[in-house]
C-alpha positions as CSV (number, residue, x, y, z in Angstrom):
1,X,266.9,125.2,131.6
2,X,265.3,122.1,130.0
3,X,262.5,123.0,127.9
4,X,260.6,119.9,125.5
5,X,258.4,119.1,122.9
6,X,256.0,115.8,123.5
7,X,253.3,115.0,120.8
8,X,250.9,112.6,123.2
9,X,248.9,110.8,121.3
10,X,245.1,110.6,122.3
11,X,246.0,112.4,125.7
12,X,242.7,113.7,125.9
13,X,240.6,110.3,126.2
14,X,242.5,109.9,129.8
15,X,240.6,112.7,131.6
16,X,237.0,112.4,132.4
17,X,234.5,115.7,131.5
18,X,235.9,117.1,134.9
19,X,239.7,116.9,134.3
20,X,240.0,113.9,136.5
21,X,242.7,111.1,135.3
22,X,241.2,108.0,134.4
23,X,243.8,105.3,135.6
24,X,241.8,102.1,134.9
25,X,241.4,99.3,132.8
26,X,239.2,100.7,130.0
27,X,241.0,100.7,126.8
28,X,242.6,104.2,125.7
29,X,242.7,105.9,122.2
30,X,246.0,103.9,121.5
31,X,245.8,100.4,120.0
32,X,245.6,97.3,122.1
33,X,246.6,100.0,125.6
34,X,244.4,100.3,128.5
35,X,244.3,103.9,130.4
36,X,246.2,103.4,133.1
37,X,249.0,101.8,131.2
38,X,249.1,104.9,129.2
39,X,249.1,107.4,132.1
40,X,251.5,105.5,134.1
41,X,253.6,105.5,130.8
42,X,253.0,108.9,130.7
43,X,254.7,109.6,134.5
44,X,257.8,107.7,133.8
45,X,258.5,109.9,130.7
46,X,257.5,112.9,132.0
47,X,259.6,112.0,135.5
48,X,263.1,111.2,133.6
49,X,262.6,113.8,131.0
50,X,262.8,116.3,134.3
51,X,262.1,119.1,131.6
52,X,261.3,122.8,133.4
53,X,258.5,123.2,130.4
54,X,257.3,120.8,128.6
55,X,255.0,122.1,124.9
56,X,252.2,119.3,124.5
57,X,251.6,118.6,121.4
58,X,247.7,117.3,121.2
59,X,247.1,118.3,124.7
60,X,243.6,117.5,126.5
61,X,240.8,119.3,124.5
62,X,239.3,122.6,125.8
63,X,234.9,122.8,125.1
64,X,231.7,123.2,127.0
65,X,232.6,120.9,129.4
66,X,236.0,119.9,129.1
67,X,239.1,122.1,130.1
68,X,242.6,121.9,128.9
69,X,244.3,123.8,132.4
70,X,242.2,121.2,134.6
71,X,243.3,118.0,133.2
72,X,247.1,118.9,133.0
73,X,247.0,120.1,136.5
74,X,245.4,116.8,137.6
75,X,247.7,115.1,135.8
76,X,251.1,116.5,136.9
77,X,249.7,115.9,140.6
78,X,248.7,112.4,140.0
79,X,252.7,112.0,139.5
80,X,253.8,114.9,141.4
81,X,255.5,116.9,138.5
82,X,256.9,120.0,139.3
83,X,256.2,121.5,135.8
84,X,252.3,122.5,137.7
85,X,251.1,124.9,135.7
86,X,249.6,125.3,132.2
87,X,249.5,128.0,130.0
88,X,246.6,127.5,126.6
89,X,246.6,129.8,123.6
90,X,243.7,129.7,121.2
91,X,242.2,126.7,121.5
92,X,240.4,124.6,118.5
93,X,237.6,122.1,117.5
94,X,240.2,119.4,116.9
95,X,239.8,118.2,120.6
96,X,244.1,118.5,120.5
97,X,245.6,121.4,121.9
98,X,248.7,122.8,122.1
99,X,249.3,123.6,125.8
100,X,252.4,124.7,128.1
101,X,253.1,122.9,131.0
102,X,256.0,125.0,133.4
103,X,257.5,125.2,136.3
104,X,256.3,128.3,138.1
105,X,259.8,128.5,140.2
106,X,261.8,128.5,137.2
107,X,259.6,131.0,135.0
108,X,256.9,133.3,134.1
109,X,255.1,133.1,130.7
110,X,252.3,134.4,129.3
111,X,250.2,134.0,126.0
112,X,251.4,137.1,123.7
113,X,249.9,136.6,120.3
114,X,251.6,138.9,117.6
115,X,250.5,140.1,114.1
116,X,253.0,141.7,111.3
117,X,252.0,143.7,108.1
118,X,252.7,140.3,106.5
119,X,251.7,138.0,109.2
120,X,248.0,138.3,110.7
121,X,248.0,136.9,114.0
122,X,247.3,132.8,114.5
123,X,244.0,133.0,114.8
124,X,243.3,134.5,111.6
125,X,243.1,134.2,108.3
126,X,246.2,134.3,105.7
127,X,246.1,134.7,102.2
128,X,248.8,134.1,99.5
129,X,249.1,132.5,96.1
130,X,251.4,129.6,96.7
131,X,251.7,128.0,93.3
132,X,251.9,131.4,91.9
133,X,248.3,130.4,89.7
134,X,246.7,133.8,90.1
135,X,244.7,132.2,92.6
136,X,244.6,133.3,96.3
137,X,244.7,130.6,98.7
138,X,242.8,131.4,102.0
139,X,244.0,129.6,105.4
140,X,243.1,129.5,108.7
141,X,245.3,127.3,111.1
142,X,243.0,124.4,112.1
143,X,245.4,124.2,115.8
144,X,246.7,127.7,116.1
145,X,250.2,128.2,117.2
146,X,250.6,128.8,120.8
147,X,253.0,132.0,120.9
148,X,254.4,132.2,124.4
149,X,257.0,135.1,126.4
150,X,258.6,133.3,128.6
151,X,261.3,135.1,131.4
152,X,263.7,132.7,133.3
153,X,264.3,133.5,136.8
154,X,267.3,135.2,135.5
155,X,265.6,137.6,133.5
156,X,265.9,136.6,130.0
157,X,262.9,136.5,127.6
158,X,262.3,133.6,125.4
159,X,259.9,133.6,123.0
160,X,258.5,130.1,121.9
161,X,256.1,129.3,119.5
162,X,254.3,125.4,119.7
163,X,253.1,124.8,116.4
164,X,251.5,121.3,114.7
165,X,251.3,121.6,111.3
166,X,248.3,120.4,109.1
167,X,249.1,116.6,108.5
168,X,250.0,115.2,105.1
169,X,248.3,112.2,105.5
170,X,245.3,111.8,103.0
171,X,242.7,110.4,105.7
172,X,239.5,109.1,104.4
173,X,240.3,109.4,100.9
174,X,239.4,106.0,98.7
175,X,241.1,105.5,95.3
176,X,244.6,106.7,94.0
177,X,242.6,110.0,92.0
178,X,241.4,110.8,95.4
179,X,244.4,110.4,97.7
180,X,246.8,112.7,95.4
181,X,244.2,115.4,95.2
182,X,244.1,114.9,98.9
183,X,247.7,114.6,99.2
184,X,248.4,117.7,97.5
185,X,245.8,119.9,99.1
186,X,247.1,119.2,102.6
187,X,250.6,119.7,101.1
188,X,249.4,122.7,100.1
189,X,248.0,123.8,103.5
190,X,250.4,122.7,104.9
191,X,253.0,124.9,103.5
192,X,251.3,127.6,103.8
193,X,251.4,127.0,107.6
194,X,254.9,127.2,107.8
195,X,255.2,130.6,105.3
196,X,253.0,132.0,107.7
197,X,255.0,130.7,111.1
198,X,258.0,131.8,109.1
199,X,257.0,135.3,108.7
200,X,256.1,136.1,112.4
201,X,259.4,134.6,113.2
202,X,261.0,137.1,110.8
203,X,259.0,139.4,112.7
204,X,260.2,138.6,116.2
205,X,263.8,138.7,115.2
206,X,263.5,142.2,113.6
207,X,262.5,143.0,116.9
208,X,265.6,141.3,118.6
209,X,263.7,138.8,120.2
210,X,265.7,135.0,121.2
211,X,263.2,132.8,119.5
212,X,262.6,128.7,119.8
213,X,259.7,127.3,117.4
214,X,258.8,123.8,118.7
215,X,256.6,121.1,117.9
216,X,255.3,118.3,115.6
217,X,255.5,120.2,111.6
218,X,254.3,116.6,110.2
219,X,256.6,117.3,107.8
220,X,260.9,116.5,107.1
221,X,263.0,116.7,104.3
222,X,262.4,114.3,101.8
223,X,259.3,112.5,103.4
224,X,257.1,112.4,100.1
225,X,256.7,112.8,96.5
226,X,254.7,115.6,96.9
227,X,257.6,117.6,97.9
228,X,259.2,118.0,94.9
229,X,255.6,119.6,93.7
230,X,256.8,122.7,95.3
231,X,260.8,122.6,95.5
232,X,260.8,122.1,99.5
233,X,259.8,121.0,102.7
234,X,257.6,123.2,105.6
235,X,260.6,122.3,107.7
236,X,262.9,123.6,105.1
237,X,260.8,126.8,105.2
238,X,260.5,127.2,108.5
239,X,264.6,127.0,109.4
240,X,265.1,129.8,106.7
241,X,268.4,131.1,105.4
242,X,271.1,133.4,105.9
243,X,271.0,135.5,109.5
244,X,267.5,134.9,110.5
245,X,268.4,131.1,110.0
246,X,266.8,128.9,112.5
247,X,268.3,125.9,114.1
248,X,268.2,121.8,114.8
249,X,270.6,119.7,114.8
250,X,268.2,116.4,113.3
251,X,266.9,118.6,110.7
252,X,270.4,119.8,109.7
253,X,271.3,115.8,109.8
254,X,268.4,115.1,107.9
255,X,269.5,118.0,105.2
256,X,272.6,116.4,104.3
257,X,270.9,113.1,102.2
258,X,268.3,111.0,101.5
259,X,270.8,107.9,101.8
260,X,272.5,109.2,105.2
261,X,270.6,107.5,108.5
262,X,268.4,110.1,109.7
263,X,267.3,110.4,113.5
264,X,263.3,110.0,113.9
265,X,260.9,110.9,116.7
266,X,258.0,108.9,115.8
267,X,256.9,105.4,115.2
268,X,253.8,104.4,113.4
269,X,252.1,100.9,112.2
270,X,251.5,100.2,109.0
271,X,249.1,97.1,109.4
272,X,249.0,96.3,105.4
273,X,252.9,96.0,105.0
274,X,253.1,94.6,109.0
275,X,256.0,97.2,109.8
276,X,256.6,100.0,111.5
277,X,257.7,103.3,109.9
278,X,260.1,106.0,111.3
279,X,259.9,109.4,110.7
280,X,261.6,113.0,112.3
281,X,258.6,114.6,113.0
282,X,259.2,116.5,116.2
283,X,262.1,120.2,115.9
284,X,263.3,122.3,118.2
285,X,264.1,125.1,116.3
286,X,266.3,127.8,118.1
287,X,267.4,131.4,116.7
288,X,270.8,132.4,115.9
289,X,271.9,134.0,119.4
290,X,270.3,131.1,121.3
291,X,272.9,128.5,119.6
292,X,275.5,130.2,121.9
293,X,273.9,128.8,125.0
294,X,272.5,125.6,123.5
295,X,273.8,122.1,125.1
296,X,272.5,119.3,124.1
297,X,268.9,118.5,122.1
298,X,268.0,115.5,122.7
299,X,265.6,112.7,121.0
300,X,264.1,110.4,123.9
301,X,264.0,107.5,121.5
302,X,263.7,104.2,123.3
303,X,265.9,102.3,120.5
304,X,268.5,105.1,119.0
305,X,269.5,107.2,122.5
306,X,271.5,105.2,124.1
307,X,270.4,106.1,128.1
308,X,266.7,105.4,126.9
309,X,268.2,101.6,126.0
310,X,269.7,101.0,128.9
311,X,266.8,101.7,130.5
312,X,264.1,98.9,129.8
313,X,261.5,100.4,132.1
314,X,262.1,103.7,130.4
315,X,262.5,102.3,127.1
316,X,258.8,100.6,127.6
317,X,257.9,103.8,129.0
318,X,258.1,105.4,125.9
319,X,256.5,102.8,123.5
320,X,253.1,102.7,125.2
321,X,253.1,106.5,126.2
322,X,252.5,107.8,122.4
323,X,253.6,107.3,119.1
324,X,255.8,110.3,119.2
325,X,258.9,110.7,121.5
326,X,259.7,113.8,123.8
327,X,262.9,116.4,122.0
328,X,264.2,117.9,124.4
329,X,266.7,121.2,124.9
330,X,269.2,121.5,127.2
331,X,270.0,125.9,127.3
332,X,272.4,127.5,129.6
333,X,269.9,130.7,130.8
């Protein structure tokens, strides 16, 4: 079973109000990219990734009018994907959701949200004094985690969890006062995210549950200066210690060093320093028993995986489809 994790950026500005794919000329979210160059992008890589489920990452917004299921259906029959269905979780005011798109041959899932003495459930609200001031801090996840049991056709339950994590970028904020306030206060949030995802995992494995948490966490080891505010990384927090460890391989890479190369699974512009900057945004985080019957993860990076280069189509694919790249994981269930 192949399962992924694909953060598509502006995905929703392809569908019209009806779900219907707009493959025309009319420029997309993404910089300088018209629609139908992005949702053709968007077939290739979803065609060679071949994944049986595939978590969106900013999927196509759910509202009044809009629906998340419709699109992605439309979508994966615009291209004739097998991975057909879609399963949504609680959906936000962010206009990016976090959707499941399966294979209904290979599995069955279903949206099980779970709540713990110490972990409400997504949804919620969760309060904890992270800086340890005597002050509560209050937070509600703006893109709840989409918490999913899925059974292979074999029988074994899986229990994923899609999570993006509040970004650490200080947008909209003018002035160097204002960006490290702002800078610290989504650090902040941010790690009280992951606490939070951390302690329903804890939860799940208590229960003897296999569990995979996937998804963009904005966050790595080492990214900022902010970091070393509060001694760690989300991503840190999130993999845990001792038997209830979690596990990927490009976070364990990334562990090791500043100065070692680390892998990356996003590419941004930064148009004052005319460069782009690379960053390992993307996990696929498995539990301990799951490692037995993991084969390969995966990083669909058009310059560091070597089958994505020797694939220029592919490789081209991949640039214009988002500004993230698809992880995928390869387990033998």
């Amino acid at each position: 079973m192949r399962l992924a994790t694909y953060n598509v950026e502006w995905f929703d500005d392809l569908f019209s109000d009806r779900g219907e794919l707009l493959i025309d000329e009319h420029w997309s979210g993404r910089r300088d990219i018209t629609r139908a160059d992005q949702a053709e992008a968007l077939g290739m890589v979803f065609t060679a990734m071949d994944a049986d489920a595939v978590m969106i990452i900013e999927a196509p917004d759910t509202g009044t009018r809009r629906d998340t299921r419709r699109a992605l259906r439309n979508f994966a029959s615009a291209f004739d994907l097998r991975t057909r269905e879609v399963l949504v979780g609680f959906v936000n005011d962010t206009h990016q959701e976090i959707a499941l798109l399966y294979d209904p041959d290979k599995m069955r899932v279903q949206h099980v949200p779970g709540r713990s003495d110490r972990a409400p459930r997504f949804d919620g609200a969760f309060r904890i004094d992270l800086d340890f001031d005597d002050t509560e801090d209050v937070v509600a996840f703006s893109k709840p985690p989409l918490e999913v049991e899925l059974t292979t056709a074999g029988g074994r339950v899986l229990r994923l969890i899609g999570a993006h994590l509040k970004s650490k970028a200080p947008h909209g904020a003018k002035g160097e006062d204002q960006i490290m306030r702002t800078s610290i206060a989504n650090r902040r949030k941010q790690l009280t995210e992951a606490m939070w995802l951390r302690r329903r995992v804890d939860a799940l494995l208590e229960q003897g549950e296999s569990v995979i948490v996937m998804g963009d966490l904005n966050d790595g080891p080492g990214l900022d200066e902010y970091e070393a505010l509060f001694g760690h990384s989300s991503v840190e927090i999130l993999l845990g210690e001792g038997d209830g460890a979690l596990y990927d391989p490009h976070a364990a890479q990334a562990l090791r060093g500043k100065l070692r190369p680390h892998p990356s699974t996003a590419r941004f512009y930064i148009a004052p320093e005319k460069r782009y900057l690379q960053a390992l945004l993307d996990y696929v985080m498995v539990s301990r028993d799951l490692r037995e019957v993991a084969r390969e993860w995966r990083i669909w990076h058009p310059f560091e995986d070597a089958h994505c280069w020797q694939a220029p189509e592919l490789c081209a694919a991949l640039l214009t489809a988002s500004d993230h790249f698809p992880v995928t994981l390869d387990l033998a269930v």
